[in-house]
N, C-alpha and C positions, 0 to 999 in steps of 0.2 A: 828310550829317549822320547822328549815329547815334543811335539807339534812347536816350533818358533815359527814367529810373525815377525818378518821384516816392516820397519816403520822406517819410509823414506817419503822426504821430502825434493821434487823437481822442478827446478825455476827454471824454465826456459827466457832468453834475448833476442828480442830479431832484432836487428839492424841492416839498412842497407836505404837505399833509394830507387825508385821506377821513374826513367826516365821515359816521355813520350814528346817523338817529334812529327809533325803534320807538316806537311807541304799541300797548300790547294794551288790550282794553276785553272784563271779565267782567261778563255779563248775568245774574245768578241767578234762575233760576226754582224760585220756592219756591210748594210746593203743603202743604194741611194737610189730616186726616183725623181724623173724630173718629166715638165711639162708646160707648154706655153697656152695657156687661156683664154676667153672673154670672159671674166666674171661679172655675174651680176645680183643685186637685192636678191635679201631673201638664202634660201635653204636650198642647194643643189648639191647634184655628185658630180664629181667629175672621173668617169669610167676608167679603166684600170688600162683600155687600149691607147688612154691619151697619153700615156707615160713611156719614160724608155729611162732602162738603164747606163751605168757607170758605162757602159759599153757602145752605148749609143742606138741598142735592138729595142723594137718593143715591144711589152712585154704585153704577155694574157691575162697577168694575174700578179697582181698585187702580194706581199706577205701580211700574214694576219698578224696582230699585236702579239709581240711574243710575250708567253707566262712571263719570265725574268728576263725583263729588258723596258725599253720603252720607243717611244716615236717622236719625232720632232719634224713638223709642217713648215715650212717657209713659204711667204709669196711674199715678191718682189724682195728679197735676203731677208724679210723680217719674222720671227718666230710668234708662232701665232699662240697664244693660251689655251691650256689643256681646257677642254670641255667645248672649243669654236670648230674644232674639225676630230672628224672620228674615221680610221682605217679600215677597210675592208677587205677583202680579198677582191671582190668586183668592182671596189672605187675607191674614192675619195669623196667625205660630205664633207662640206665646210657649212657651217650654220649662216653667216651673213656678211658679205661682203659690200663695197663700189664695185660699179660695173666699171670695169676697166681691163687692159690688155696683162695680163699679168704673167708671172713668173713662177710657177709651182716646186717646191723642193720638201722630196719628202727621205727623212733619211729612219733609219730602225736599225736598233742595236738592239742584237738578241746576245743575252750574257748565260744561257743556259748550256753553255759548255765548259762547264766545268768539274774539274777531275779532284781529288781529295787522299793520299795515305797519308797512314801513321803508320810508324813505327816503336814499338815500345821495348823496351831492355831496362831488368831489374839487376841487382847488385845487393842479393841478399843475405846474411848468414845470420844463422842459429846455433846460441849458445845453452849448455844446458849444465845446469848446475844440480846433482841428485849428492844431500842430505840426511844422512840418517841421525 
């Protein structure tokens, strides 16, 4: 008997779907900082001992600009324009003011807490069709 060759042809089907579902969850940590002044002309700091927190203690040390998050300065309730006052951990500059009796409010939301899964689950089957 001699040597046969099987000649098959094999189509495989996938079908299905991969589902993927994410949940992120942002925790804000918001801090406030307050302080009463004499401002005057010109480019000053006002030192981080001048301020007191939500709590009313106060404080040593100022929070520095968090990576993801931002800052917002008040004096006298009004929001001052990014680039007129810069945060420190040792102060407060404000670029140029009226000399006047004023009201300092500095608030920072730090938005770097945040958490992120996925979860994925497929649904798939293969079919296979062999041909000869």
């Amino acid at each position: 008997m001699g040597l046969q060759k099987l000649n098959a042809i094999a189509t495989s089907t996938i079908q299905g779907t991969v589902t993927v579902a994410t949940t992120t969850t942002i925790i804000p940590s918001v801090q406030r900082f307050f302080a009463s002044v004499t401002l005057s002309l010109g480019s000053f700091t006002i030192g981080a001992s001048n301020f007191r927190n939500d709590n009313g203690n106060t404080v040593s040390a100022l929070p520095s600009p968090p990576t993801y998050g931002y800052y917002n300065v008040y004096i006298n309730g009004n929001l001052q324009p990014a680039g007129s006052v810069t945060l420190a951990t040792t102060g407060l500059t404000i670029a140029s003011t009226l000399s006047a009796l004023s009201s300092i409010a500095i608030e920072v939301v730090d938005l770097s807490n945040v958490t992120s899964s996925s979860n994925v689950s497929n649904n798939f089957t293969v079919t296979t069709d062999i041909t000869s």
